[in-house]
N, C-alpha and C positions, 0 to 999 in steps of 0.2 A: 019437445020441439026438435026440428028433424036438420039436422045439418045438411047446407048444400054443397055440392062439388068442393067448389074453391072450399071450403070450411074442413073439408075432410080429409083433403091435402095435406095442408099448413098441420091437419092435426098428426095426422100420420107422420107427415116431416119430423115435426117434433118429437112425437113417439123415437124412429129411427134414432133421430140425433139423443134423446136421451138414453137409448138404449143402447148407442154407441159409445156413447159416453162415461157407462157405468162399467163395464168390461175393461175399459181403459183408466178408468180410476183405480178398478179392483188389482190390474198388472201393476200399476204402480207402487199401490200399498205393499202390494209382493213383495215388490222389486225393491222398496222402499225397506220393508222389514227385512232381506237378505241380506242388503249394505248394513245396515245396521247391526244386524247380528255376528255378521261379519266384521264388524270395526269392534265390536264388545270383546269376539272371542283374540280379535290380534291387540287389543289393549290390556289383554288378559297376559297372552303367551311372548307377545314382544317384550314387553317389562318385563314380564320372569324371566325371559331369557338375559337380557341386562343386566340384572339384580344380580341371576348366578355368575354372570363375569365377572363383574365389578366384588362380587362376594369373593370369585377367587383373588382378587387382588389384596383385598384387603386381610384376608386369612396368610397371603402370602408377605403381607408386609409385616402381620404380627407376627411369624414363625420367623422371619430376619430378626426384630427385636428381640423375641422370646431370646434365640440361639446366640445371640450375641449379649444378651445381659447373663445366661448363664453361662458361656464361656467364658468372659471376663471374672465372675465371681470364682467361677473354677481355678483358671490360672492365680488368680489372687491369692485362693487359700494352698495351692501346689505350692504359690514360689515362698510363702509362709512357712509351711511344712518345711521346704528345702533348707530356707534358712536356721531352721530348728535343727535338722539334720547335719548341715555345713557346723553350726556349732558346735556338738558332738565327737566332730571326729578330733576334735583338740584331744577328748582323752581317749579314746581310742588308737591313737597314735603315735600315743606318749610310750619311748621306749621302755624306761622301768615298768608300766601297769603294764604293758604286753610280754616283759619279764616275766613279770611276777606270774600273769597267768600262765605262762608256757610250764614253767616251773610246778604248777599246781596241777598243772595237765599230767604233766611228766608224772606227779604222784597218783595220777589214777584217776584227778580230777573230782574228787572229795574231798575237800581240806578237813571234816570231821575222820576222815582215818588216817589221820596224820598226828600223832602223838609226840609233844616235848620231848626233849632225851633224858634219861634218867641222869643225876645229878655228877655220876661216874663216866661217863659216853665223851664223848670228843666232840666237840658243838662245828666243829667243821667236818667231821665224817656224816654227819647228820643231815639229812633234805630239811626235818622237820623244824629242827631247831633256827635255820636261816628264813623259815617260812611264817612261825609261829612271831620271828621276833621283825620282819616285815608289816603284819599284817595290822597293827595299831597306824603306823604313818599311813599303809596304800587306804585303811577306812576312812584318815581326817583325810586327806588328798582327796578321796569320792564322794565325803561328804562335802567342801569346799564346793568342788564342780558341781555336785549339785544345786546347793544354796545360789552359787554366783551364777550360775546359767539358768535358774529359773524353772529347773525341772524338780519336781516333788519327790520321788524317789530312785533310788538307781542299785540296780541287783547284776551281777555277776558270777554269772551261772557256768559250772564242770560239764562236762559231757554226760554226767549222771542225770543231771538236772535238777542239781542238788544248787540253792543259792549261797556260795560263799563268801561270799563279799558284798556288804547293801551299806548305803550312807546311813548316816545316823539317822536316829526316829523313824526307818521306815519300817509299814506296815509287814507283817507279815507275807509272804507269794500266796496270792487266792491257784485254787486250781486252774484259773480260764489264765493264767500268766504263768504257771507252770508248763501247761498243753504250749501256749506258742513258744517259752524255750527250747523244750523238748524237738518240738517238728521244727524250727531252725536255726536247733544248733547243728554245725557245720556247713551251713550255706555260706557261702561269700558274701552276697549282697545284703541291703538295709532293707529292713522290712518293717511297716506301720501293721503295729495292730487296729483291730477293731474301737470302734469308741465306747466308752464303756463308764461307768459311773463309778465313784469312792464318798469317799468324806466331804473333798472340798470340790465336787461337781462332776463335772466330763473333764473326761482324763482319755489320751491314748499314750500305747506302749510303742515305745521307739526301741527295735531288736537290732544292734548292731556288731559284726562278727569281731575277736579280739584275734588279730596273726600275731604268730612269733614274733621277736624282737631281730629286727634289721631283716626284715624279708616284706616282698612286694606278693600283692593280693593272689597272683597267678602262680605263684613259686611254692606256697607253703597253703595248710589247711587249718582252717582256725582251729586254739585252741582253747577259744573262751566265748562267751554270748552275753556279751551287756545290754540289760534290758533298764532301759528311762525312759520316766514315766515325766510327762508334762500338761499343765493342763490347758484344756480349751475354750472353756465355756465362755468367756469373758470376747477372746478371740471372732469364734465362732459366734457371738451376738453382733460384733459388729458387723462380721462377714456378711450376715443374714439381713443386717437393717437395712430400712427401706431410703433411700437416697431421695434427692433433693430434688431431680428429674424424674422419679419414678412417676408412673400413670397412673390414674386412677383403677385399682382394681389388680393393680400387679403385688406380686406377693414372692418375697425368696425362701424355698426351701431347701432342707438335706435332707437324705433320705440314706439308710444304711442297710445293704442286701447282708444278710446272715444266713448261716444254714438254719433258721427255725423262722424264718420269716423276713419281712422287711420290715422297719424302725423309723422313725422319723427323729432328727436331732432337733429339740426346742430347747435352748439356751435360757430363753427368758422365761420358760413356763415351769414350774416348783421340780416336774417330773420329771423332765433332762432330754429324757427318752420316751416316746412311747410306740407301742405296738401297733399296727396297721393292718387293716386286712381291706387286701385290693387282689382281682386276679392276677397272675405271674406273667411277667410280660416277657412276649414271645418273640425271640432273635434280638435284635439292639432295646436294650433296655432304656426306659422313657424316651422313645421317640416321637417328634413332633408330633400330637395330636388332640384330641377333646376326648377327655374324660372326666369322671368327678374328681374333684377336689381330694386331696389326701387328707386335708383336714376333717375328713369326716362331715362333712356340713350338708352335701348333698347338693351341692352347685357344679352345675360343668361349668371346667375350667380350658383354656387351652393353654399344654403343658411342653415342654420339654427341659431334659435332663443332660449333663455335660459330666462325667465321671472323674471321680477323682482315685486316689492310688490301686490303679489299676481299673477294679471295676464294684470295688467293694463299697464306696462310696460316694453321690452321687449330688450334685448342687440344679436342682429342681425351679425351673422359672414356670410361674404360674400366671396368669388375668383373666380373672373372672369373663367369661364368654359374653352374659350381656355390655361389657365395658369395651369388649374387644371391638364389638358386631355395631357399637352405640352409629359409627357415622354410617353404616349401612343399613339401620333402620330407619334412616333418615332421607337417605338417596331412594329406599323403598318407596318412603310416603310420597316424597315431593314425583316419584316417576306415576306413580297409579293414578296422583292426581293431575299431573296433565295429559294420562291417554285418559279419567276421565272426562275430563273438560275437552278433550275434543271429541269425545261420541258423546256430547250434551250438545257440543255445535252442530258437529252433522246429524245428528236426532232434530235438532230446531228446526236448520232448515229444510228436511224435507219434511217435518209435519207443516211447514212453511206454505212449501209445494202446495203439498196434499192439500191441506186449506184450501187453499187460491182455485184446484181446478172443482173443490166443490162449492165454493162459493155462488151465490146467483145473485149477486150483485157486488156493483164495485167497489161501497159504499163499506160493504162488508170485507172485500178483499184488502181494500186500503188500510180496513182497520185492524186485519191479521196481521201485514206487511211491519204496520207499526209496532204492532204485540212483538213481533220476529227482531224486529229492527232494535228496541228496549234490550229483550234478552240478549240479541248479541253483543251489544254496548256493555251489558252488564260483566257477559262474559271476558272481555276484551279488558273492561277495568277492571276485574280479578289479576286477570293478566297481567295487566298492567300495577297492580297491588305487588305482587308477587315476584315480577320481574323489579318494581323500584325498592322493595325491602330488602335485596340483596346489596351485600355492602362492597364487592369486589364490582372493579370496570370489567364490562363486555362492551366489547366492540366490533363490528363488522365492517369489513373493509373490501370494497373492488378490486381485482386486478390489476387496476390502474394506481390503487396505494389510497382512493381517497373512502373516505369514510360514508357509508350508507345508512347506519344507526350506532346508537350510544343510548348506554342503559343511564337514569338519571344518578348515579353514583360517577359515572364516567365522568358526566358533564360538570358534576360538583366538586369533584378532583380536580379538571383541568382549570374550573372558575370561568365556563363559558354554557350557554343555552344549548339543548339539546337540539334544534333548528341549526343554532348558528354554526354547529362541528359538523354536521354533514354537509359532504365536499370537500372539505380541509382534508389537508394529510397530513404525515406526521411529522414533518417540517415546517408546517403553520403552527402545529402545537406542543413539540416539544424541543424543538430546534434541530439545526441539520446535523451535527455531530451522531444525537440519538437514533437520529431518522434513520442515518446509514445504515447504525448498527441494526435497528430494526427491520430492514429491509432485505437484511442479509438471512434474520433469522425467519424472515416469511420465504423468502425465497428456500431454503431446509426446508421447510414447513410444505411448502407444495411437494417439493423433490422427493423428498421421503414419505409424503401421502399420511403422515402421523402426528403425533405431540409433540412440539416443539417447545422447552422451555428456555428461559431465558433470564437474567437478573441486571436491570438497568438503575443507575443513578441520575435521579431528572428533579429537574427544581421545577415544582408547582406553586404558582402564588407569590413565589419570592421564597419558597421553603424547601429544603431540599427532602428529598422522598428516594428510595429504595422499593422497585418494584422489581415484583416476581411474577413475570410474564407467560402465559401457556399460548401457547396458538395452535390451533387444525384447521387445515384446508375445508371450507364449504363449497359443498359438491350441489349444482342444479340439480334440476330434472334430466336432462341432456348427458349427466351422469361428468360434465366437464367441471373442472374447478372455473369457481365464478368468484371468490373472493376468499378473505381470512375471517377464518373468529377468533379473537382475542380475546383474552382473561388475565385482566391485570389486577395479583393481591401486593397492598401495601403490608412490607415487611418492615417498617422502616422503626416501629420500639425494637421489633425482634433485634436487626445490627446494632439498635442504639445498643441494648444490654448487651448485647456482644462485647463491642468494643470499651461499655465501663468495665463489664469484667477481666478482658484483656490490660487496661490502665491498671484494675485493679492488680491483676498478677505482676506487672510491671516496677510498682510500685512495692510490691513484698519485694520483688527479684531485686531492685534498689537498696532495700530497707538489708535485706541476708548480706547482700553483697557489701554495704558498709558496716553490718558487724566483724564480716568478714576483716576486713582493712582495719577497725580497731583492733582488735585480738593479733593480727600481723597484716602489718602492712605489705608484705612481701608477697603473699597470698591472694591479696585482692589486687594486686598490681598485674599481680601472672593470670590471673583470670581476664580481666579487661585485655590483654594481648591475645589470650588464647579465642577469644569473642573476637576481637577483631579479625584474625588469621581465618577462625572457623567461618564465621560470615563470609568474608569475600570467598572462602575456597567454595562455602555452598552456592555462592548466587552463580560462580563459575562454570561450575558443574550443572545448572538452571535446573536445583532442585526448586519442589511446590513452596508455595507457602508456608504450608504449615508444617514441611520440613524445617525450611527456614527462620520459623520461630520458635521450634523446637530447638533448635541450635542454639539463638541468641540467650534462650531462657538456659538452657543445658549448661553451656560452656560460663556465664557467668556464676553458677550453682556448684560448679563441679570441681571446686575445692573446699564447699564449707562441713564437707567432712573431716577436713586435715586439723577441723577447730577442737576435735576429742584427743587429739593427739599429741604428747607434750611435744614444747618448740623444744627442748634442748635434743628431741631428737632430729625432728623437721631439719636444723641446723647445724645437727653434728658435720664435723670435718671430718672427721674416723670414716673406714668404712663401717658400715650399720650390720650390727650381728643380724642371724638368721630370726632370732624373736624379732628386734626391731622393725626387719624387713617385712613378718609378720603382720606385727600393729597397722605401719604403712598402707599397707596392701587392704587394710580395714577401711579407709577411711569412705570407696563406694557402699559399704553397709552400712555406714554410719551416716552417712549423708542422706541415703533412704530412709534410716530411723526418725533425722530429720523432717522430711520433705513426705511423709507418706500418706501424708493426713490432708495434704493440699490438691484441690484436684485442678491441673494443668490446663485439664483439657486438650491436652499435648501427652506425645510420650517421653517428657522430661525425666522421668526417674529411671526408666529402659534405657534412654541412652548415658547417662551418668553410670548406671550398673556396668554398661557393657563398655564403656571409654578404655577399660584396661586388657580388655579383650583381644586377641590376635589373630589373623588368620589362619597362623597355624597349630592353632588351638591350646597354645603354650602363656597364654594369657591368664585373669583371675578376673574375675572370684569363680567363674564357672567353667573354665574350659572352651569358652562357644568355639567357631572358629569356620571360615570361609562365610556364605550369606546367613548365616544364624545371626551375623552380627549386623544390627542397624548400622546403612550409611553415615545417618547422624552420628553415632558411636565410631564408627571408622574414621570421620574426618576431626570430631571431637579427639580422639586418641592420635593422631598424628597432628594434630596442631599444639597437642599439648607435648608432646616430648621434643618437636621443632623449637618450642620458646623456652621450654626447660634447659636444650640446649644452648642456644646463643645467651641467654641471662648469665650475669656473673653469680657465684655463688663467692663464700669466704674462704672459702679453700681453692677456687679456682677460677679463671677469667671466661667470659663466654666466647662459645664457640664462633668462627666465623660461617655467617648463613649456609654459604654453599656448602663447607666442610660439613653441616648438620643434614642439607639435606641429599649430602652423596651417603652417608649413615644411615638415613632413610632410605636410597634406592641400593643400599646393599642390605637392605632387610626387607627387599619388597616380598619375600615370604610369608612378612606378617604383616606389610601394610600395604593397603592397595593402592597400585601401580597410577591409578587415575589421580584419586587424590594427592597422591604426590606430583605430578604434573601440574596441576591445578595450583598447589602449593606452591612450587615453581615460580609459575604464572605471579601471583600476588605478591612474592618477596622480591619480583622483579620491576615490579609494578610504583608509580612513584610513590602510594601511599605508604605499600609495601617499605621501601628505602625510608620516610622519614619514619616511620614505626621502630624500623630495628638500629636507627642515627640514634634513638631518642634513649635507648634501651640498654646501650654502649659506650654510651658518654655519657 
């Protein structure tokens, strides 16, 4: 049948328009598959790019903790050691034993060539005869200091390197403790050996030089080398154990560099020691980074190493790498899955599109629209799943301060509908006081174009809550700041156990301080004045906080070492011999002995150690002197010899204030000029006046 005219038009038309139509479909799907491939490859490289930032972050936050749990362990086991050392020097010091050895030196330094005198000799013309008939008392004498100081054995070695003088029962000199008398005898200085194993575990040798009798370390050249032996193991287990805050996956180790390799110290494993084979690390040894495990196990770990005497020895912090990386494999999933879920939206709807312009009727398009329409919903309530499973508030806010969304966590916290807080601001919902503060820390937040955090106290519900606030500026498209996002995590168990554990310390620091007061009431009397004095002088000085309770806790603390010390000396009227003054001068070691096992949380026992400490370095137990010395210790030690002076003692009336503290500003050499000011300030002060009415009458 033959189409006419008009027929053949309409057909052609149609031809055209379908044929125009399919060229323009084909651009699209193009054009369609380019955005798309395009959003795949930037959902690929935008998150990795992310991932490696935020990776460096968090690599960077484990290298702060690594380097700072094994610094801390480091210093632990140094001021350990020191103390071992400070012990020591009692007999080293001691004028007869550095007699005797001068004497022994003088003979050659061999006491085996030194022979009795024949029965006919003059026992005074004789070296050997005054030497032979010393050396029973100077053996019980080194065996004593051995037994009572806790070291195992103790040798006192000639210039030959011959040992002639050991405490009773000790072992034989192996060769590897002969080699280090030999290389340093005649140094001046103390020297730690290696660690090294015996009978009753891990053991190191403590080399300390013996001078002449009545001469200073620069004047004369030693003429003896006494080598103690003490042990570790016990020490060094605790040093190494795993604490109460530690992470999951963190591990302490030692590690000991020798000329035949490097060693790892295990306390708790049968073998003490054992041998390691890892390549030789090159310039700063164990410097932050991921390596395997020393343990041998085959885990990478992320490592660094903090040295101890010198570089021979070394305290090793370890956490296993998947424990370290745990919350950035986490930031990985939750980031890939929402660039994917948004190239599953833009994928929808341009097969949406696409659809719709091939569609030939509408019946069919309506019914794609709804297919599109479903999956986005679905999509949306993933979203929506995903955003309400988070347990932290988000909130977005206008530049006008009112609120545009709230995650359903937000709404459940404040105890209002997610409808009914958009609008409100933060004066509808946490009152104006908060709001200020909040408004302050948005306003930072724009200014500085970054993360603003913040920690607010606000009552929700009638309950009080501690939140930890983050805010960043949200930036439009127009590239302008158009509002805030907020992220509010409730910390509020976390300060709870803060503040029991603070009661709790409170409560010990009560419980010391009233043993304190039984044992002598004089002691705990002069501590509660030196607390009071220290306190006000710190809030003067507008030290932190947690100077501030470093102090309260300190200065009540900081005589319960005087409790190992007898009171008839505490008490003497006489003045106190050089021993006595000795003992005294013990009582911040003993207080440590005390107190070392308790963890502060504060640097309570650093400033107790350093209270006796001076400016100008004529202080004890260590010499510090100008800022080596914590302020808390600076103002602790000048509020203690301020009340030590005005108190009455039985032998004499106290001092009057001022006269104590013109004493003090004629010895601002050793105490600092400020705190004394300060101190000033407070005894002039009316609290000041009835404190020291109360104290003198």
């Amino acid at each position: 049948m033959k189409k006419n005219g008009k027929e053949k038009f309409e057909f052609h038309a149609i031809n055209n328009m379908a044929s125009s139509v399919r060229p323009a479909n084909k651009r699209t799907m193009v054009t369609g598959a380019l955005v798309i491939g395009a959003l795949v490859l930037l959902s690929i490289i935008v998150p990795g790019l992310i991932i490696e930032n935020r990776k460096d972050e968090v690599i960077a936050k484990v290298q702060d903790r690594q380097e700072i749990l094994a610094s801390g362990r480091s210093e632990l086991i140094q001021t350990w050691l020191e103390s071992v050392r400070a012990q020591s020097d009692r007999l080293v010091t001691n004028e007869l034993f550095r007699l005797f050895a001068y004497e022994v030196n003088l003979a050659g330094g061999d006491f085996t060539q030194i022979v009795p005198p024949t029965p006919d000799e003059d026992p005074d013309s004789s070296l050997g005869v005054s030497l032979f008939e010393q050396l029973p008392f100077m053996e019980r004498v080194l065996t004593d200091f051995t037994i009572n100081s806790d070291f195992t054995t103790s040798y006192l070695f000639g210039k030959t390197g011959i040992a002639y003088l050991t405490s009773g029962g000790a072992a034989p000199i192996n060769l590897q403790q002969k080699a280090l008398a030999l290389s340093n005898f005649g140094r001046k200085d103390v020297t730690f050996g290696p660690v090294r194993k015996d009978s009753t575990g891990l053991v190191i040798d403590l080399l300390l030089p013996v001078l002449p009798a009545q001469s200073e370390a620069d004047e004369e050249e030693p003429v003896g080398l006494m080598l103690l032996t003490f042990p570790v193991t016990t020490k060094f287990a605790e040093f190494l154990s795993q604490r109460d805050l530690s992470e999951t996956g963190e591990v302490t180790r030692m590690v000991q560099i020798t000329n035949t390799g490097y060693q790892e110290i295990v306390p708790k494993e049968p073998e003490l020691i054992k041998k390691m084979t890892m390549e030789s690390e090159s310039g700063d040894h164990f410097a932050f980074a991921m390596r395997p495990s020393i343990s041998g196990n085959g885990a990478e770990v992320y490592s660094v190493g903090a040295k101890l005497l010198g570089d021979q020895l070394w305290v090793l912090q370890e956490i296993d790498r998947s424990q370290a990386e745990i919350s950035l494999a986490e930031f990985r999933n939750i980031a890939y899955l929402f660039a994917g879920l948004v190239v599953l939206i833009v994928a929808a709807v341009f097969l949406a599109f696409w659809w719709r312009l091939n569609s030939e009727h509408n019946g069919a398009l309506a019914k794609q629209f709804k297919e599109l329409a479903t999956r986005i919903h679905a999509q949306k309530q993933l979203l929506d799943k995903i955003n309400g499973s988070i347990a932290d508030f988000i909130g977005l806010k206008a530049v006008d301060g009112s609120y545009r969304y709230v995650n359903p966590a937000f709404a459940k916290g404040v105890g209002r509908d997610e409808e009914e807080i958009v609008g409100m601001d933060d004066a509808a919902i946490f009152g104006t006081g908060t709001a200020a503060r909040m408004a302050r820390s948005d306003q930072r937040a724009v200014s500085d174009g970054g993360v603003v955090t913040t920690n607010e106290r606000v009552f929700l519900n009638n309950k009080e809550h501690h939140l930890q606030i983050s805010k960043v500026p949200f930036v439009g498209e127009d590239n302008q700041v158009s509002g805030i996002v907020s992220v509010y995590r409730d910390v509020t168990q976390i300060v709870e156990e803060q503040r029991k554990k603070e009661k709790a310390v409170k409560q010990m620091v009560v419980a010391l301080v009233r043993a304190v007061e039984l044992r002598d009431p004089y002691l705990g009397g002069h501590s509660r004045r030196v607390s009071f004095f220290a306190l006000m002088v710190g809030k003067r000085m507008n030290l932190s906080e947690i100077e501030v309770a470093t102090l309260e806790v300190s200065s009540n603390l900081s005589q319960i070492g005087k409790l190992a010390i007898p009171r008839r000396i505490l008490n003497k009227p006489e003045r106190l011999t050089p021993e006595e003054v000795a003992l005294i001068q013990k009582h911040p070691e003993n207080t440590q002995q005390l107190l070392r096992g308790i963890d502060f949380d504060l640097p309570v026992l650093e400033t107790i150690m350093q209270m006796h400490e001076r400016l100008d370095g004529q202080g004890y137990p260590k010499g510090l002197s100008g800022d080596e010395i914590l302020i808390t210790a600076r103002i602790l030690g000048a509020c203690d010899v301020f009340c030590a002076r005005i108190e009455p003692r039985s032998y004499r009336n106290g001092l009057d204030p001022q006269r104590a503290l013109e004493i003090l500003d004629d010895n601002n050499d050793r105490y600092d000029t400020k705190v004394i000011d300060a101190l000033r300030d407070v005894v002039n002060s009316v609290e000041g006046e009835k404190l020291i009415a109360s104290i003198q009458h």
